[in-house]
C-alpha positions in Angstrom: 22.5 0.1 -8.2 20.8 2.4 -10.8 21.2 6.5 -10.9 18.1 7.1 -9.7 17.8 4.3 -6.6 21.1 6.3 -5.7 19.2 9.9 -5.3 16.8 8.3 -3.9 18.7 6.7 -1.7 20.8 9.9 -0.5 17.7 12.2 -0.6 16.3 9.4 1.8 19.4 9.5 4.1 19.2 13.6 4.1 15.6 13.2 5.5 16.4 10.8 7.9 19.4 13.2 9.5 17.0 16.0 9.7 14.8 14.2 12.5 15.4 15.4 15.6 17.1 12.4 17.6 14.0 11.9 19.5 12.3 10.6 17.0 14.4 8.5 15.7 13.0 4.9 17.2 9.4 6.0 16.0 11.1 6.4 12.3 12.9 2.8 12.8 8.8 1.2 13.6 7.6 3.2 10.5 10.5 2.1 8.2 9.8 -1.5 9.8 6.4 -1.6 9.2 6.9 -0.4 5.9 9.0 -2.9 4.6 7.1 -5.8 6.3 3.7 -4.7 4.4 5.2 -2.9 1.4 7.7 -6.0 0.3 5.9 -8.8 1.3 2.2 -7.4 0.5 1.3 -8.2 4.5 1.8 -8.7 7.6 4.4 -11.6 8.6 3.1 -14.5 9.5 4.7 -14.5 12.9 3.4 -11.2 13.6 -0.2 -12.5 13.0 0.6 -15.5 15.0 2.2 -13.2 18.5 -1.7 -11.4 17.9 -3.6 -14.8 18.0 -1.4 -15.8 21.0 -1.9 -12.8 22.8 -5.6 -12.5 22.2 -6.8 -16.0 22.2 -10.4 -14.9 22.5 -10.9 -12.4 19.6 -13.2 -13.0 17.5 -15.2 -15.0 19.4 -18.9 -14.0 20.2 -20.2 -12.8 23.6 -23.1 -12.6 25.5 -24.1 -10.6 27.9 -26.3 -12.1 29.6 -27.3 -9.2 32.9 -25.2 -6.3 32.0 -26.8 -4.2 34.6 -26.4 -6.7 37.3 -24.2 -5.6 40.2 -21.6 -7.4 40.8 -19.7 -8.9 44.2 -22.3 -7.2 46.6 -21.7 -9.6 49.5 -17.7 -8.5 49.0 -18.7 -4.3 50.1 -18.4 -3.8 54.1 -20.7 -1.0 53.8 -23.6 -2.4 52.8 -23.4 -5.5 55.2 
């Protein structure tokens, strides 16, 4: 490792101990995040696959078609 990744490297680790403990997990996202975009230009590919597994609809268009409509009338007691 060169001279300079070393500084960088302590000066890193100096910052890191000055976070108050709290913090600490939010850091580990950032630093995550980081080197998934950062060293491999984008987002993992199983990271955009868990989003298109968990939202299997977005993207796709909608219509609505009676917005104003009320809905489940017959279902209120007090207007029966």
């Amino acid at each position: 490792m060169s001279n300079q990744a070393e500084i960088y490297q302590q000066e890193l680790l100096r910052e890191i101990k000055a976070i108050p403990p709290e913090y600490v997990p939010n850091l580990l996202k950032i630093i995550r995040l980081f080197r998934e975009t950062a060293l491999f230009g984008r987002v993992s590919r199983n990271k955009t696959e868990e989003i298109k597994d968990k939202y299997p609809l977005r993207g796709l268009p909608f219509t609505y078609v009676d917005p104003t409509e009320p809905i489940a009338v017959d279902d209120w007691e007090v207007l029966q």
